[in-house]
C-alpha positions in Angstrom: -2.7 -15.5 22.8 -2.0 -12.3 24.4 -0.7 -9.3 22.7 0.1 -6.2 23.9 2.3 -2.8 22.5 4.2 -0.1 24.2 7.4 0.2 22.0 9.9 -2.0 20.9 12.0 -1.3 24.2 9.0 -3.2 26.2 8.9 -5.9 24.5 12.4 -7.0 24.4 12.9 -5.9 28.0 9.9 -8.5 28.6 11.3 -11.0 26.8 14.3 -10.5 29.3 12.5 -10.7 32.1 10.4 -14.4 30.6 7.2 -12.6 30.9 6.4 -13.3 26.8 7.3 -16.2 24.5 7.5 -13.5 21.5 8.7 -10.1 21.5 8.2 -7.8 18.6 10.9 -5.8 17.9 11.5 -2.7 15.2 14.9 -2.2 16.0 17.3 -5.2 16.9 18.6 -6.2 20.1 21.1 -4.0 21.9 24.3 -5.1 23.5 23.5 -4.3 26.9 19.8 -6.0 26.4 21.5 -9.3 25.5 23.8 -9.1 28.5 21.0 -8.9 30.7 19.0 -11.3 29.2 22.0 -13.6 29.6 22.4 -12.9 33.1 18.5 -13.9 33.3 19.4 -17.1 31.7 17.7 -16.1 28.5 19.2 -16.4 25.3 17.5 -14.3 22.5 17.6 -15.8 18.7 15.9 -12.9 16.3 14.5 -13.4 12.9 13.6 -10.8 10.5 9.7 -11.2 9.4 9.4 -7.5 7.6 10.5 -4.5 6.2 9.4 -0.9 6.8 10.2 2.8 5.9 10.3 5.3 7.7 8.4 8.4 6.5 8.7 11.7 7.2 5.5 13.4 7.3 4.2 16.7 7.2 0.7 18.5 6.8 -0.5 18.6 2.9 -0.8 22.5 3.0 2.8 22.8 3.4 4.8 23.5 0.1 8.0 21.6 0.8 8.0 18.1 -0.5 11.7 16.9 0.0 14.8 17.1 2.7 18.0 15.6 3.3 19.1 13.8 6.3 21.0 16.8 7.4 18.2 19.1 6.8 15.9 16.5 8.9 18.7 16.7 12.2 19.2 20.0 12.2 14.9 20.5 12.4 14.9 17.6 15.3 18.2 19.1 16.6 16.5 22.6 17.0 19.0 24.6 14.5 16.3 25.1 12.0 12.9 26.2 13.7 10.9 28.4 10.6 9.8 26.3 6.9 11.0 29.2 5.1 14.6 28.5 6.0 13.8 25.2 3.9 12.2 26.9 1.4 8.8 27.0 2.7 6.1 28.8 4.1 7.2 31.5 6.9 5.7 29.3 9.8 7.2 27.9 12.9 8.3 24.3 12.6 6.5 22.0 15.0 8.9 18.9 15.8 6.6 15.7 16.1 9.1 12.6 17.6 8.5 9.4 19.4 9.8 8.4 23.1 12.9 6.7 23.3 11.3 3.1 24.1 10.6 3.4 20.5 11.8 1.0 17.8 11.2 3.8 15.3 12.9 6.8 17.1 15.9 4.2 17.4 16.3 3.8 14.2 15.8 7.4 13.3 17.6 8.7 15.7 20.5 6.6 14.1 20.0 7.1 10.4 18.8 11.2 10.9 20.1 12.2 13.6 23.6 10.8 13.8 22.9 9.9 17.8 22.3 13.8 18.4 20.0 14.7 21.4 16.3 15.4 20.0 15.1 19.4 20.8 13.3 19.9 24.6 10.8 21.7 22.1 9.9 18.4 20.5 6.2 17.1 21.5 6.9 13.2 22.1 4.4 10.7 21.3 3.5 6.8 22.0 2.7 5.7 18.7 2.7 6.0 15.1 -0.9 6.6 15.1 -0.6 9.9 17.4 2.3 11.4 15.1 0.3 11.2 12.4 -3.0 12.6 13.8 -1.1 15.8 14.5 0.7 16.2 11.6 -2.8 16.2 10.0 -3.8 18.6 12.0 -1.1 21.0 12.4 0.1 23.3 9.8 3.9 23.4 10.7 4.3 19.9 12.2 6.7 17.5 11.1 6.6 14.1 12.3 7.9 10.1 11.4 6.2 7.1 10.9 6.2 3.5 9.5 4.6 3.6 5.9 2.0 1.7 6.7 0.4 4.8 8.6 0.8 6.8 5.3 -2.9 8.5 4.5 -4.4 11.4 2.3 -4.1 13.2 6.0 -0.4 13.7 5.5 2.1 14.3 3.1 5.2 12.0 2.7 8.8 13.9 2.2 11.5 12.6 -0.2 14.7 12.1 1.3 18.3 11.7 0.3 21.6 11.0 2.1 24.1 13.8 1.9 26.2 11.6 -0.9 26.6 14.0 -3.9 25.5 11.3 -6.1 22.5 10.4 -4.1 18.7 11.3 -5.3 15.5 12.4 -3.6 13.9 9.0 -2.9 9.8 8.3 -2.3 9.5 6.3 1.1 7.0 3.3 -0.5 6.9 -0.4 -0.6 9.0 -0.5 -4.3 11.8 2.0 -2.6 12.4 0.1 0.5 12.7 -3.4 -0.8 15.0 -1.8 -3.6 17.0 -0.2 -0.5 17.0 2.8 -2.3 15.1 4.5 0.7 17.6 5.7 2.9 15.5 4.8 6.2 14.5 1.2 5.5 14.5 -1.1 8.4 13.8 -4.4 9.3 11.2 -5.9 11.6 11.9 -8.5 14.2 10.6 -11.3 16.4 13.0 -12.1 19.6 12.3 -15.6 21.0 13.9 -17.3 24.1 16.2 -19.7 22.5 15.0 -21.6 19.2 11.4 -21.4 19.2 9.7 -24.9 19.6 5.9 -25.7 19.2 3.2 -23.4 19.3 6.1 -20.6 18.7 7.8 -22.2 16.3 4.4 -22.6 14.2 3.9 -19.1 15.0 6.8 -17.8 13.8 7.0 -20.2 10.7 3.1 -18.8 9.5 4.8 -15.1 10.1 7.2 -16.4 7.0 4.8 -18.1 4.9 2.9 -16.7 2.0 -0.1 -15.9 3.8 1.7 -14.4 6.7 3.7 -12.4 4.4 0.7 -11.2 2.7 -1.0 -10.1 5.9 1.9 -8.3 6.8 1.8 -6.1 3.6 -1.8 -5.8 4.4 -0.6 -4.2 7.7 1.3 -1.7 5.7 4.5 -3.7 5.6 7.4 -4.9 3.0 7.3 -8.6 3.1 10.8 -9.8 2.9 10.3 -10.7 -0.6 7.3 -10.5 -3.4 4.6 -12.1 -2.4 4.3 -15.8 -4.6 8.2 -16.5 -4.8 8.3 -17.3 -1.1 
């Protein structure tokens, strides 16, 4: 078995190209991404083997705890550049994002960001790891990241939609199964047609019990509670 990472855009685009039996995917497929692999005379099948939240991060000296989803795209849009126009210290916001072969900047660019164009003054990074070791060591940064990568190092934001009736919601395990956490996602594996034999057993241990549990070990939502799989 060989694994590598790079972002969920790799490994679907490998999976086009036949170079993997398995891609790992935190977004799903894209239109355009099953047309190619059509014309490639692959024919992707997905299923969902987690959930995660996304969690907005930011150093633990910083006062603010919560922000809505239009607060969040107008920091990662560049209208709002200082904490104190959120209510927090006077100290320039520092924008932490992922690249755009990310599964995760997919999806928040999507759920936050309504599709708007991230700012230039946004430092990019390859991994949920790197957002979160300079959130932790950055006053004014803000970053994202799956809550797995959640540590004393940073401090999770609550979020809420802009419905009038919505709450402040804790990204954790409880909140995202629930779907009370507005950026809950789920995780995929993309196979080439319906997976047979070493796949298939692959894919089938990913569901069971024990694969479920490892993936909450991970830092992941297993589909459902562990025991009434």
């Amino acid at each position: 078995i060989s694994v590598r990472g790079g972002g969920s855009g790799n490994g679907i685009a490998a999976l086009i190209d036949s170079t993997v039996d398995i891609a790992v995917s935190s977004r799903f497929i894209k239109p355009d991404e099953v047309k190619r692999a059509k014309a490639n005379g692959v024919s992707p099948v997905s299923f969902t083997i987690a959930l995660d939240g996304i969690a907005v991060i930011v150093n633990p000296r910083n006062s603010v705890n919560r922000l809505s989803l239009s607060q969040l795209k107008a920091i990662y849009t560049g209208r709002i550049t200082n904490w104190k126009q959120l209510g927090g210290p006077d100290m320039a916001i520092v924008p932490i994002s992922r690249d755009s072969s990310s599964g995760t900047f997919e999806v928040f660019s999507t759920i936050a960001l309504g599709g708007a164009r991230v700012t230039p003054d946004a430092l990019l990074q390859a991994s949920n790891g790197a957002v979160a070791d300079i959130v932790s060591r950055t006053p004014g940064a803000v970053g994202y990241v799956g809550i797995g990568y959640l540590s004393s190092r940073v401090k999770a934001i609550q979020v809420r939609t802009e419905d009038p009736d919505s709450s402040y919601v804790t990204p954790s395990y409880a909140s995202v199964q629930s779907g009370k956490y507005p950026m809950a996602r789920e995780l995929f594996v993309f196979t080439n047609g319906s997976p047979a034999g070493a796949v298939l057993e692959f894919i089938d241990f990913m569901m069971s019990p024990e694969g479920q549990k490892l993936a909450e070990e991970e830092g992941f939502v297993p589909i459902m509670p562990i025991g009434q799989q």
